[in-house]
N, C-alpha and C positions, 0 to 999 in steps of 0.2 A: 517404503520409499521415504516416507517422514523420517525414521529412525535413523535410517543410511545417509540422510541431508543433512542430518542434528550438527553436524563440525562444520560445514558450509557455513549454516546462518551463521553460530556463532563468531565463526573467524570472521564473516562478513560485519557484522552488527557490532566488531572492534577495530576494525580495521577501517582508518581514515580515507575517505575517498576522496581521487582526486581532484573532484569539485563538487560543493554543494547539493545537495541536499546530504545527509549526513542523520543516520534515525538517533546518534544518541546525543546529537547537537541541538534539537529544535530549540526556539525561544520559547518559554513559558510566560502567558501573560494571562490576567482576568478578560480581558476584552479581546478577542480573536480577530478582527476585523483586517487589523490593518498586515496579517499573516496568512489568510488564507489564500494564495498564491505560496505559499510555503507550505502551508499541508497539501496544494493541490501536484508540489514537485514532491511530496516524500507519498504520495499515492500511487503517483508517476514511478520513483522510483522502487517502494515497493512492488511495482506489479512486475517491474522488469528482475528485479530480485528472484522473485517466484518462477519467471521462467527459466532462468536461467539453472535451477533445479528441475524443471522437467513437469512442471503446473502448466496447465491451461487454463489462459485468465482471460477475464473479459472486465474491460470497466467500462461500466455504469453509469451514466447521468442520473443525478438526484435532482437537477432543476435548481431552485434558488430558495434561498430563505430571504425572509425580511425581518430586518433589525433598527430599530428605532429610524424607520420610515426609511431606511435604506435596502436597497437590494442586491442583494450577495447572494454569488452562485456557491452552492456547497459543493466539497471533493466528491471527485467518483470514489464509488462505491468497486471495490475488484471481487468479481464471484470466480473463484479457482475450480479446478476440476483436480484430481491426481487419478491417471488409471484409468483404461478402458474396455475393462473384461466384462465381455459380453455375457460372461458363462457366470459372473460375481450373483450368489442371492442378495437381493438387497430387502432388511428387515423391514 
């Protein structure tokens, strides 16, 4: 399934969407603060990425961090699944 997606991601992960969030646009910056509402849409839009390949995701609450006596909620976390054979050994 991975292997047979491989041109999906990448035509997705160049190809300009038509609105924001965008995974090869992020800002880079030392101090994350005033963007995490921007990693929280490229989570968002990761997980829907993933579905649309045929992944079952599930996101996550991690809860908050605190940062020089501020409280910021951190992104979900997306746990994927591919595939559901019951009859798969799994090692």
């Amino acid at each position: 399934m991975v292997d047979a997606s491989t041109d999906a991601f990448i035509v997705s992960s160049r190809t300009p969407s038509p609105s924001p969030p965008s995974p090869v646009t992020p800002p880079t910056v030392g101090d994350g603060r005033p963007y995490r509402p921007c990693v929280q849409e490229m989570s968002d839009w990761l997980n829907a990425e993933l579905k649309k390949v045929g992944v079952e995701t599930k996101q996550v609450d991690l809860g908050n961090h605190v940062m020089d006596g501020q409280t910021l909620p951190l992104p979900n976390a997306i746990l994927g699944k591919i595939g559901n054979d019951k009859n798969k050994k799994l090692s």
